[in-house]
N, C-alpha and C positions, 0 to 999 in steps of 0.2 A: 504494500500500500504506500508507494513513492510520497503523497502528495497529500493523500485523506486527512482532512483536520489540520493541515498546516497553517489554514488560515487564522484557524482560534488561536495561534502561537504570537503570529504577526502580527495578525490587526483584532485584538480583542477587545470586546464590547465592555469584558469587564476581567477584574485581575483579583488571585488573591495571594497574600503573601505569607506563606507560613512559615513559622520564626519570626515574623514581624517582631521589635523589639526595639526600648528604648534607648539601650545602652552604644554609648558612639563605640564610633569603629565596627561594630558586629556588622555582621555582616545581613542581617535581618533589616538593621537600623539605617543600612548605605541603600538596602535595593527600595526601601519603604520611601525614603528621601529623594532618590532617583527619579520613581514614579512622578512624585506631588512635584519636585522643581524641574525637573524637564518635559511639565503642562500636558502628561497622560489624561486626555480629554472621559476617559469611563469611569466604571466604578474601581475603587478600589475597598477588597476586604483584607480584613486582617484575622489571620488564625494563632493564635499562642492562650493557653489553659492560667498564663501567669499574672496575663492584664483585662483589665474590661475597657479601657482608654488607649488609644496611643496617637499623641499630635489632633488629640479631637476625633479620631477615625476609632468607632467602636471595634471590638478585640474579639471573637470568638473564640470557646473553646477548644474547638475543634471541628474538624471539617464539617460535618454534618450539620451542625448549627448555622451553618451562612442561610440566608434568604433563600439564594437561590446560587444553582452551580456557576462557578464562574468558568469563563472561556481558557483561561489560564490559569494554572498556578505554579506561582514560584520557591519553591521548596528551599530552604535556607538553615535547615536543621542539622545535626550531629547524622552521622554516616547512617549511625543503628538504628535509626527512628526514621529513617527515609523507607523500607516496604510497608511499612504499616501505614504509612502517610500515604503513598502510590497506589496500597487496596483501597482507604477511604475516599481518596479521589474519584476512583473507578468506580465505584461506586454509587458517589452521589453525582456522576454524569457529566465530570470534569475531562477534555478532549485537548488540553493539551499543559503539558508540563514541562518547566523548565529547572530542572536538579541543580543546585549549584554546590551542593555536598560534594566535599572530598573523603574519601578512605573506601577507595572501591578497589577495581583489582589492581590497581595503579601501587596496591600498598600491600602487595602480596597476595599469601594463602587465604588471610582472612578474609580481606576486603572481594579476594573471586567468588569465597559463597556469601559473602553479603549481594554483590552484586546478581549473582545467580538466583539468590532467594528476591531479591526485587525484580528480576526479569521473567522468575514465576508468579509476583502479584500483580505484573499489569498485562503480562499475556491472559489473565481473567480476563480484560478490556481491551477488547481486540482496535477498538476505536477509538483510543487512549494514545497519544501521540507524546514520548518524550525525547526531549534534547536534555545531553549529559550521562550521567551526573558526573561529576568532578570536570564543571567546565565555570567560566565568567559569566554567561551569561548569553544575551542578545540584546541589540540594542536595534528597533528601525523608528528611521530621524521621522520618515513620513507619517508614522502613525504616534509620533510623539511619546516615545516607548525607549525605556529606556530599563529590564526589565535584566541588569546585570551590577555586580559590586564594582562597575567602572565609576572612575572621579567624574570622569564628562561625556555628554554627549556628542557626537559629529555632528557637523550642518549636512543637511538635504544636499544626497547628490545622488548619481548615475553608477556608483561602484558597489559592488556589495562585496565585501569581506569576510571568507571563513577560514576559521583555523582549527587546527589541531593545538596550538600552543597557544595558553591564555593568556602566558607573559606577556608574547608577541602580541595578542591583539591591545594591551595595555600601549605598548612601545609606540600601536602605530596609530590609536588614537591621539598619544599626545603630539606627534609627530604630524596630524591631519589637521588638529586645531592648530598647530604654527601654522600651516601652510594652505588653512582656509579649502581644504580639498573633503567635499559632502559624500558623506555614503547611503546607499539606499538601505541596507542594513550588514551589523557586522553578527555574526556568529562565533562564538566560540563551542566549537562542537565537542569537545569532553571524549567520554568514551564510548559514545556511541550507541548507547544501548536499544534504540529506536532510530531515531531519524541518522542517516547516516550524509556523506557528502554525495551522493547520487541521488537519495531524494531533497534533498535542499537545491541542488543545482534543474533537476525539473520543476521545484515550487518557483526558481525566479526568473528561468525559460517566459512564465505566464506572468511576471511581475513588472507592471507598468511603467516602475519606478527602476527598474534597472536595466542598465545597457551594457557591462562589463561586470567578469569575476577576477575577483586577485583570492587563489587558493595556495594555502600553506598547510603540506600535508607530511606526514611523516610514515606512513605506511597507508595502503588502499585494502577495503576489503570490498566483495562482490563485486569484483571485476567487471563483470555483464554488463551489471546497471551501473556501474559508473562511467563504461564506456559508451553505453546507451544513451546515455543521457548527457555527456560531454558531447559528442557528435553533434546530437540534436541541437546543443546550443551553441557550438560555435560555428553553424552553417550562419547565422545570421549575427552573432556578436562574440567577442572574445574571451577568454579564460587564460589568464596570465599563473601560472602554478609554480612555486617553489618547493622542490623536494629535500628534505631534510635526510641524511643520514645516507647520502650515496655512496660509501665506501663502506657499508655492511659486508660482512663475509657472507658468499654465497654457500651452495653445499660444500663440505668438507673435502670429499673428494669427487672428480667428474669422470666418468667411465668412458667417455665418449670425448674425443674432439671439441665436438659440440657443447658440451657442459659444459670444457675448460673457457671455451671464448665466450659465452653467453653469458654477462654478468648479472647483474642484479639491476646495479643499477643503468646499465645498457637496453635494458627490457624496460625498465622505466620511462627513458627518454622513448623508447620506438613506439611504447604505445600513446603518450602525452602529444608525438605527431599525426599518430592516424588519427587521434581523437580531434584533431584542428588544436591544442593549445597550443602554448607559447610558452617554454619553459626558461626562468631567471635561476643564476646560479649563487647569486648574493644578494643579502637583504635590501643592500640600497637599491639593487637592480629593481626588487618589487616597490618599492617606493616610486623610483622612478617611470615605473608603468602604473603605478595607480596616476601618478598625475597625473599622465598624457591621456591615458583612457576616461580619466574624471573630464578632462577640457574636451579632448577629441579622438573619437574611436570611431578611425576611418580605416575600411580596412584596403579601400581603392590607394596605397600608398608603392611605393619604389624608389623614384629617384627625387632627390634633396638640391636644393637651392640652397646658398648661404650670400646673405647680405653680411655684412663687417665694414665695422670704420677701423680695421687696423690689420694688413694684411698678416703676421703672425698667429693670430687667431685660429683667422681661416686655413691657414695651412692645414693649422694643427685639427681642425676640425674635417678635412679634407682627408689628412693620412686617417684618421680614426674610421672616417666612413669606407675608404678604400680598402685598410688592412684589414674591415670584420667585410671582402664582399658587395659592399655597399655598391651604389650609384647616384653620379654627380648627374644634374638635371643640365641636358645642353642645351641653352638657350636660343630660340629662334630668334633671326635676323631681326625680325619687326620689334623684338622686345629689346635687343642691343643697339638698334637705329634710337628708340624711344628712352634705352638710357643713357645714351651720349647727348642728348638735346637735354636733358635733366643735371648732369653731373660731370664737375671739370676732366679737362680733357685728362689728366693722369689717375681717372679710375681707371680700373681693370680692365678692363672689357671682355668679361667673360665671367664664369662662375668659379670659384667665388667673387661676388659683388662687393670689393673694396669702393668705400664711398668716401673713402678718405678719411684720416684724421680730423677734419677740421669739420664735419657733417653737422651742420644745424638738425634740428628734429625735423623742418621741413623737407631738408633734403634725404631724409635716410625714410621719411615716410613716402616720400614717392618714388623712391625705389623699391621698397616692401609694396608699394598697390602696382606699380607694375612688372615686378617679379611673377606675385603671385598671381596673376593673368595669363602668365605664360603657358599654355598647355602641356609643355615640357616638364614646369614642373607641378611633383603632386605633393610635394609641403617644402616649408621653408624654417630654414634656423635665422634667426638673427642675432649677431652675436655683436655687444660693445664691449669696446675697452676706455672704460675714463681716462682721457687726457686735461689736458690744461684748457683746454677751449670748450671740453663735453657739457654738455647740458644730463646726465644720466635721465632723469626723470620726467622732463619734456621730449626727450623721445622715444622714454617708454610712453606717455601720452599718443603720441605721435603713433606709433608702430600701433596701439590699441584702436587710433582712430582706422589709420589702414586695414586692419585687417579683419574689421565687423564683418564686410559685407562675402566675407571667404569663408567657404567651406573646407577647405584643405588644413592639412595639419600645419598649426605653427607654432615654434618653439622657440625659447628663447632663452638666451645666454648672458646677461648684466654679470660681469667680471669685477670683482674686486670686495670691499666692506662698508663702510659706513655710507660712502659716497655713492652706491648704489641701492641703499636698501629701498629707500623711497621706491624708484623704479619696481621692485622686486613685487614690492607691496601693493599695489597699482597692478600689475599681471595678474597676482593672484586675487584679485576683486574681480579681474575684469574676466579669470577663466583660464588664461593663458599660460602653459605649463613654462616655465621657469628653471632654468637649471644651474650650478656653480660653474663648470668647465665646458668646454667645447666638447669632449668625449665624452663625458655623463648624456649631454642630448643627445648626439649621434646614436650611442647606446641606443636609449631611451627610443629614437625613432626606429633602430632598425628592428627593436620589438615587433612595432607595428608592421613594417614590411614582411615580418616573422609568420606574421597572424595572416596578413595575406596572403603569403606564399602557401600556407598551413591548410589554410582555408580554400585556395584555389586545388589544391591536390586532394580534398574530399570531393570535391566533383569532377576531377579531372574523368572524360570520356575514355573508358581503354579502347582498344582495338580489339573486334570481332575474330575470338583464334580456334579455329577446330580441334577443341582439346574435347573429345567425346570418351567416352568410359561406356563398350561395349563389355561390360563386365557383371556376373552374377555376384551381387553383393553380398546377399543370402550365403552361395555358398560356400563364400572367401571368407567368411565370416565363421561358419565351421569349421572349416582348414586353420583358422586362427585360432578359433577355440581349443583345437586338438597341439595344437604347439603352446600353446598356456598350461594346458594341462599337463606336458612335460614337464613345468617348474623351470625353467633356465630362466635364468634374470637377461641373459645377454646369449643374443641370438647366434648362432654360428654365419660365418661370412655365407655359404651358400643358405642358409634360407633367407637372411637377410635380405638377397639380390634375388631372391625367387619372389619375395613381396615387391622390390621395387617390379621387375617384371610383369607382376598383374597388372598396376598401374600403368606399364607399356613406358619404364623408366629403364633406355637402354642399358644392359651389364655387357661387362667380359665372361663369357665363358669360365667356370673356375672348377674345380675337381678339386677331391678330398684326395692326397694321397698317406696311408699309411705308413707306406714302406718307401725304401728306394726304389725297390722296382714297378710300385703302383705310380711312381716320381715317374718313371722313364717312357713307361705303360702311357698316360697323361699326357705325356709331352709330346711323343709321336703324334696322339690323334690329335693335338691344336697345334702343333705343329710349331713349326724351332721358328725364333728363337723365343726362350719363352722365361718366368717371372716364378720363381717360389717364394711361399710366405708362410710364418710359422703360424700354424693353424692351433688355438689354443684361446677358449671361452675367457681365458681369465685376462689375457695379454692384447690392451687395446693398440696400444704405439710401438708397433713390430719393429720400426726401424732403432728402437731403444735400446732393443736387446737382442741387434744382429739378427732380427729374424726376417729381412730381406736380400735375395738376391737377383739380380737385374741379369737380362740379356745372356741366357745359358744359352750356346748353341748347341752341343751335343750330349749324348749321353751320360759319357764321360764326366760334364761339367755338371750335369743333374744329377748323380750320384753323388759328388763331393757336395754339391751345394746344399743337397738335404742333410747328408751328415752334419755339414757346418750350423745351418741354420737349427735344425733342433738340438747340438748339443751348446749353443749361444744361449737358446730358450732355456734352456735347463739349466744353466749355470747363473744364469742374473736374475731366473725366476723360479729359484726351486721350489718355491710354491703352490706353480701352475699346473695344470695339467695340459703338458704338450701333446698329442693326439696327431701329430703327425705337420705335412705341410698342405696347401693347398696351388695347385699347379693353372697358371693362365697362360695365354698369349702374351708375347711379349707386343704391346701396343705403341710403335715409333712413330711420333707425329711432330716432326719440326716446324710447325705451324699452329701447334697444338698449346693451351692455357690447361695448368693444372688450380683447381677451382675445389673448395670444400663446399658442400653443401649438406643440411642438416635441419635438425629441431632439438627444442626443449621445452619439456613439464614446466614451466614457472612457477612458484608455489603463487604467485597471486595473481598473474594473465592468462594461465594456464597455457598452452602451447605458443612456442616464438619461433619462429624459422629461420637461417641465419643463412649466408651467402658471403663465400669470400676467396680469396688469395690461400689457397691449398698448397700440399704435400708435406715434405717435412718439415715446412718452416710456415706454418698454419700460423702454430703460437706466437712464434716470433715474430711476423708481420703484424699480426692483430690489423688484417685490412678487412674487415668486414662490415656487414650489413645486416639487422634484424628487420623480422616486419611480423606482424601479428597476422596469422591465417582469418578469414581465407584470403586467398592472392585472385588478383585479376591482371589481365594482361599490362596496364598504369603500374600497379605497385609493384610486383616484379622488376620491371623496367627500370622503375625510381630504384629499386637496392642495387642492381647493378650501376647504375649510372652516378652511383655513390661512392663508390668503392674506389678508392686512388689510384688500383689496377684497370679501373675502366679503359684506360686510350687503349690500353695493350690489348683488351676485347675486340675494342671498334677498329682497329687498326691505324697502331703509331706509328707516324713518319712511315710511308709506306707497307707495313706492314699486313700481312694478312689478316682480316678479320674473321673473326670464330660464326659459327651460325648463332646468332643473337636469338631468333628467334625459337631455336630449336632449344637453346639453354632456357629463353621464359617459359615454353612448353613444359620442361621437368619441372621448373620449379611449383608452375600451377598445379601437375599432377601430383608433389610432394606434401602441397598444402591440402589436395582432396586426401591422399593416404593418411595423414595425423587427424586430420577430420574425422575418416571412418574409425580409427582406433584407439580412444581413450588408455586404452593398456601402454601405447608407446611414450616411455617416461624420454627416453634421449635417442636418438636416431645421427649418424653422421655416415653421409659419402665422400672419404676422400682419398684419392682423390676422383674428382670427376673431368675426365678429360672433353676438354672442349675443340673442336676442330672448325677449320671453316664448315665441313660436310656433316659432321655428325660431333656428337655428346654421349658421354659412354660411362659409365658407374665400372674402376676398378677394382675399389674397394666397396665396402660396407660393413655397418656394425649399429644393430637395433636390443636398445636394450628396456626390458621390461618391467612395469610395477603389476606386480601381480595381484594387489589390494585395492588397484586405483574404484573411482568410485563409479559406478553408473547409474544416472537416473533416468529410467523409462520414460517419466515424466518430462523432464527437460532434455531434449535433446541434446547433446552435443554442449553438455555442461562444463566441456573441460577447454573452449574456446571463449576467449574474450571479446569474441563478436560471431554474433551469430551466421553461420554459412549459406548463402544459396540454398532455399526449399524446397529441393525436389523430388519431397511428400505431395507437392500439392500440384507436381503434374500430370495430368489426365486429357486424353481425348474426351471429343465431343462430339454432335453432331447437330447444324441446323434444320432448318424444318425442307432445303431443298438438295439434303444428303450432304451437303458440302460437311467433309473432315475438318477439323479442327482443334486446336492446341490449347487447353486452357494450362496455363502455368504465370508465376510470378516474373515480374516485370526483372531485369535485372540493367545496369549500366550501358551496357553492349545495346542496350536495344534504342541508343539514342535519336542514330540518326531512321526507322523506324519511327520512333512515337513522333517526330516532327512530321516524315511523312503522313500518318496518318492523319495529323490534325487540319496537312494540306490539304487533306479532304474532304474534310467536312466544311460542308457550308456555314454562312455567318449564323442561321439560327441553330446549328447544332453546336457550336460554338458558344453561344450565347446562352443556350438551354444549360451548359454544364460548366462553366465558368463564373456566369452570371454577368460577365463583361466581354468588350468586344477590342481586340487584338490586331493590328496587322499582320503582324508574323511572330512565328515564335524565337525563342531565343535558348542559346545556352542555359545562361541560369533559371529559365523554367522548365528547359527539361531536368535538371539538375534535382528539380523541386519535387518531379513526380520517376524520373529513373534513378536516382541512387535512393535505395529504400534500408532503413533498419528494420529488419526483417521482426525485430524482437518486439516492433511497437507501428510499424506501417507497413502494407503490402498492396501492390497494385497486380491483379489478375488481369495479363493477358488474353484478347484470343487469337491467333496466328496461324495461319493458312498460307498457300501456295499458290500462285497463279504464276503458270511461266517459266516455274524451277526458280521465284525468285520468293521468297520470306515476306507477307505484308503483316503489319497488324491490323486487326479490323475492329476490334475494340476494348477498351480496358475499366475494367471498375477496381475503385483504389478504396480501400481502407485505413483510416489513422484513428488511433485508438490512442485514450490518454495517456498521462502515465502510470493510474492504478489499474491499465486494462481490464475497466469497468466498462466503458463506453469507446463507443467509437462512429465516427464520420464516414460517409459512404457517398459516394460521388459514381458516376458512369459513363459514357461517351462509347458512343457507337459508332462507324462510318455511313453514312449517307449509301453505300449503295448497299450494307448489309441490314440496315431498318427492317423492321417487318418479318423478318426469319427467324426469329424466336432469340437471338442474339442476346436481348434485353437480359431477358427470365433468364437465361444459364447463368449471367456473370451476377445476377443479382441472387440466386438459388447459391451460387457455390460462394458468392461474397459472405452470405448470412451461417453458410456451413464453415466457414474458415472461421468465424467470429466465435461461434460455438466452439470449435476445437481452444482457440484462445482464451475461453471462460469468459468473454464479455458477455454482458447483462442486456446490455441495448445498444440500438442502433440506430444513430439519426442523420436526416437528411433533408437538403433543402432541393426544388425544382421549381421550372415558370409553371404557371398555373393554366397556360397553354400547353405544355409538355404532355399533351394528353396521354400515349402511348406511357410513360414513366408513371404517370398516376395511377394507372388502369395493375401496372406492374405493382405498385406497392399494395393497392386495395385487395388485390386478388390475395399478397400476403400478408393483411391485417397488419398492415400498419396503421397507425392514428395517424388521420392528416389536419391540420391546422393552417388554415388560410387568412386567418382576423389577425395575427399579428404582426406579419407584414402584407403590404398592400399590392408589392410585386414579388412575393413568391409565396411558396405554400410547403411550410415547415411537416417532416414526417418523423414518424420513431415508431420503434417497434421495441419490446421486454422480451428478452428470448430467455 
């Protein structure tokens, strides 16, 4: 229940404070004075057994005595007396709580069944919403709430702050009244015991009053929905995150390649990007993104302009943005023509805009208005240095009067102490982010170009690739089973490469040999010259312990080489069990990329896929790439093209290039293989030889948890985003025989769903929109083809005319975030009307909503839409036409 009752927390009608108390400093005494001086417009009760008065506000004895239940309460008692307070609440019909008790499991043994024993008295109230306990509190400025033991409140702004650390939200309160920067509200979220950071982040998805998150976290739990609900919010606004404690030890020891490079906090960052945020790596960093996202959260940002009256500045402002990547805004003609008629002939002329030392306010203001004209550029810095001639403060007036009527980001740089504070002071009245040095802004801005980049690569279009899985899943699925049942933690090299082969993940050839002569036996049939490896469960990095031999051509050399190689193995691991070696083709490719590829269990994203710069020196390079399954043809792409070995892929300085396309192929079928198999705890191929012609798995090594969990219920529980649905594809049939494809919409179907819209005419358009269009765009198919499967789904139906793929029509789903309810929209094509089309997607919309447990389903249509009416009535939906005047609102309770 993400979201249920979080409004009684935030905006409540009425509050009561148990612990209330006269005694300064307690902490009953700061939240009761909070309420009254920072002008909480509701009621406020007081619960404590030890007063009948407190400040004029009568005192109850206890919860059940109040009037009536209040929307909140704020719990302010000793650790022990907080479940018996939590059942009384629940009780008398209290929905939301805010614990600000410490001594929970934060304080050991005792405090985990204290807290245990409180999280069995409020799971009696299932609709009992609490934040904490052992947290500050919350504070929102808009609802004049100020319902934590902080000294002060923030002014009214656009940022909403939550933390794990309640020191930090103290730190950065006082740090927000210096600098005049308004929050929409802060959170200190405690332990979590209820509301967690994934339902907070969809309660202010819907919250009017916020346009940006600044999160400080220090561990995630429920992955799912925190990445479910990050996605969702930073398609349209951002999340700037600080992670605490990145240099955790991961597991102790890694069995696999793959476990050694996959860190901890490596997994952190890769999923912080697919979710669209923006991660700071020091606390000023978050500071300096709450200001720029308080003034301005654009996410249309890239290349920078810089205005300066002291060309040193600028430099320094110039190498900052160049050495993190940056780009400098190049100025069109028209705008360098219009600053030479403005400003003596020894400016710059060019970017950065020296305006000279000597710049009155009027002149450095009419270089800021038409700077920022320039469509070249999408923000600007302006940075002073006080001289003997400066005015500081008339042209921060000056630059504020400029730059009202701009929507672009701007920033600003006043250098120096006392002689600029005025100016400083004036920016932040006026909104305008502020900063001490040239690099702190830079910083500061290239967040934002951060957030756009971040945010452009959630709807980056992939490319359409025929990756098909002619495969019986069922019964790879009992062959899996029957190697579980074995007990081996770690797979032997051939069955390993027999699972990549299901997948159609090409291997080398490989043979068990036990003996020398099964060695020579082997080698004949693949034929000289050829590769032995010591074959042995326990021994993952063969070349460790001599148990590789390269390039045998004869006999002769296959004889010695098994000898060597198992008596190496036995000597640096006499603990293994060597079992012999295993015999391949020796595969020579001078053209050829050796590449590791792999996964890992995460204990908190659950599987991560990894891609990199392989063979012996995997570790040692440490060049690789994570990315959270499932893969699409774009995310694939993006990890190689990440990787520092890239040119050598693409072909450096003339160079051969690998088959690119053939290498994203595996990697997408490695992200279906960890998909279908929760039991694969570490998985690594390496290495994987990459050629222009072909991609080849010569090694392998899968190894297993035999305890992992599976829930029937949730599918694919062991992914931190949910996979492609394809449960829920099914033929059809219309009413004039025509076949047809109902399945969920996926990315790939981009340039598709535009077609299709090009087909319908303006009132089919208009019937399912409710507005009228010229064309479509990118970012609207963005809106309806990248779907989170976990909380929206759009049902295709797709048919063939010609040997060529159309869609002919899609009914979408979005469902809240307590997948109680959900929205239902439909669009048919204009030539397939009237074929029963309607009824199927709306028949299998209403059966998918069922499988997801929602309750109801609602829907708006013209009240012309006759054919869509006729469709809902037949399945009892309630229609409602009196409350709007051009449309006619439906629902249905299933």
């Amino acid at each position: 229940m993400p979201i249920r009752n979080l409004k009684k927390i935030f905006q409540p009608e009425s509050v009561a404070v148990i612990g209330a108390s006269n005694r300064i400093s307690s902490v009953g005494r700061t939240v009761l004075r909070n309420l009254i001086d920072d002008g909480f417009a509701g009621e406020i009760y007081l619960v404590n057994p030890k007063h009948k008065m407190i400040d004029e506000i009568p005192c109850f004895a206890k919860v059940a005595d109040l009037p009536k239940p209040p929307d909140l309460a704020i719990i302010c008692t000793p650790a022990a007396t907080v479940p018996d307070l939590a059942r009384q609440c629940g009780e008398v019909g209290v929905k939301g709580l805010v614990i600000l008790s410490a001594g929970f499991r934060e304080t050991g043994r005792d405090g985990e069944m204290l807290e245990a024993e409180l999280a069995a008295q409020a799971k009696q109230f299932p609709g009992m919403r609490i934040i904490g306990p052992n947290c500050l509190g919350i504070l929102a400025p808009h609802a004049s709430l100020n319902a934590s033991f902080a000294t002060d409140m923030p002014a009214k702004g656009s940022v909403a702050f939550l933390s794990q650390s309640g020191a930090l939200c103290s730190s950065v309160l006082d740090w927000a009244l210096q600098e005049k920067i308004g929050f929409s509200c802060f959170v200190s979220v405690g332990n979590m015991l209820d509301v967690g950071i994934a339902d907070l982040i969809d309660y202010l998805a819907m919250d009017q009053w916020t346009e940006s998150i600044i999160l400080y976290v220090e561990s995630i739990t429920e992955a799912r929905q925190f990445m479910s609900a990050a996605r969702a919010f930073t398609k349209s606004k951002p999340i700037i995150v600080y992670k605490a404690g990145r240099f955790a030890e991961s597991a102790k020891a890694a069995a696999s390649h793959t476990g050694a490079l996959a860190g901890v906090d490596a997994v952190y960052q890769a999923a912080f990007t697919r979710a669209g945020m923006v991660r700071v790596f020091e606390i000023d960093h978050l500071f300096d993104c709450a200001e720029l996202l308080a003034r301005h959260a654009s996410p249309k940002v890239s290349r920078l302009a810089i205005v300066t009256n002291a060309g040193g500045p600028g430099v320094i402002a110039t190498d900052a943005l160049l050495e993190r990547h940056g780009s400098l805004a190049n100025l069109s003609d028209t705008t360098l023509a219009q600053l030479d008629k403005q400003l003596p002939n020894a400016w710059s002329h060019g970017n950065p805009v020296d305006v000279l030392g000597d710049a009155t306010p009027a002149r450095i203001g009419k270089a800021v208005k038409v700077v920022l004209s320039d469509k070249q550029a999408d923000g600007l810095l302006v940075i002073l240095s006080p001289q003997a001639m400066t005015d500081p403060t008339g042209v921060a007036q000056a630059v504020i009067e400029a730059t009202q009527q701009s929507t672009k980001p701007v920033l600003t740089v006043w250098m120096g102490g006392q002689k600029v504070r005025k100016g400083i002071e004036l920016f932040n009245h006026a909104g305008i982010p502020t900063y001490s040095s040239p690099e702190q802004a830079v910083r500061a801005f290239l967040y934002l170009v951060a957030y756009a980049r971040n945010r452009q690569l959630l709807t980056e279009t992939p490319r359409e690739m025929p990756v098909e899985f002619p495969l019986n899943r069922a019964k790879l699925r009992a062959v899996f089973d029957t190697i579980l049942s074995e007990g081996q933690d770690i797979l032997t090299e051939n069955t390993s490469k027999a699972l990549l082969e299901a997948y159609e993940i090409p291997v080398a050839q490989t043979y068990v040999a036990r003996n020398a002569d099964d060695a020579v036996e082997y080698a004949m049939r693949v034929g000289y010259p050829v590769v032995l490896k010591v074959f042995s469960p326990q021994i993952t990095h063969k070349t460790d312990v001599g148990g590789v031999e390269l390039n045998l051509a004869g006999e002769q050399d296959v004889r010695a080489a098994f000898e060597h190689v198992v008596a190496n193995a036995k000597r640096h691991r006499p603990d293994a069990d060597v079992q012999g070696v295993t015999v391949q083709r020796m595969v020579s490719a001078p053209n050829g990329r050796e590449l590791i590829v792999g996964a890992k269990r995460d204990p908190v994203f659950g599987v991560v896929l990894l891609v990199g710069a392989g063979g012996v020196t995997a570790e040692l390079y440490q060049d690789t790439a994570l990315e959270l399954p499932p893969l699409n043809e774009r995310l694939a792409r993006r990890m190689l093209e990440s990787l520092r070995s890239w040119p050598l892929l693409s072909g450096y300085r003339g160079g051969a290039a690998v088959n690119v396309d053939r290498l994203i192929e595996v990697l997408i079928r490695l992200s279906y293989l960890v998909a279908d198999y929760p039991e694969i705890k570490e998985l690594d191929v390496n290495p994987l030889l990459v050629t222009p012609d072909a991609v080849t798995a010569l090694d392998a090594r899968i190894v297993l948890d035999h305890e992992a969990i599976l829930h029937p219920a949730r599918p694919y529980s062991h992914l931190a985003i949910r996979p492609y649905p394809e449960e829920f594809i099914r033929q059809a049939k219309l009413k004039d025989g025509t076949t047809i494809l109902l399945r969920p919409i996926k990315p790939e179907d981009e340039p598709l769903w535009h077609a299709l819209l090009a087909s319908c005419s303006p009132e089919s358009i208009r019937f399912r929109f409710r507005y009228m269009f010229k064309k479509t765009t990118h970012e609207m198919a963005a809106r309806f083809c990248f779907n989170d499967y976990d909380r929206e789904m759009a049902i295709v139906a797709e048919t063939e005319i010609d040997d060529k793929r159309h869609l002919i029509g899609v009914g979408r789903l979005v469902a809240d975030a307590d997948h109680s309810k959900a929205e239902y929209a439909i669009l048919i094509g204009d030539d397939w009307q009237g074929l029963g089309l309607g009824s199927l997607l709306t028949d299998y919309c209403l059966e998918v909503c069922q499988r997801w447990g929602v309750t109801e389903v609602t829907a708006e249509t013209d009240p012309t839409n006759h054919r869509m009416l006729d469709i809902f009535r037949k399945r009892s939906f309630t229609l409602d036409a009196t409350s709007c005047p051009d449309s006619v609102l439906v629902a249905k309770h299933l």
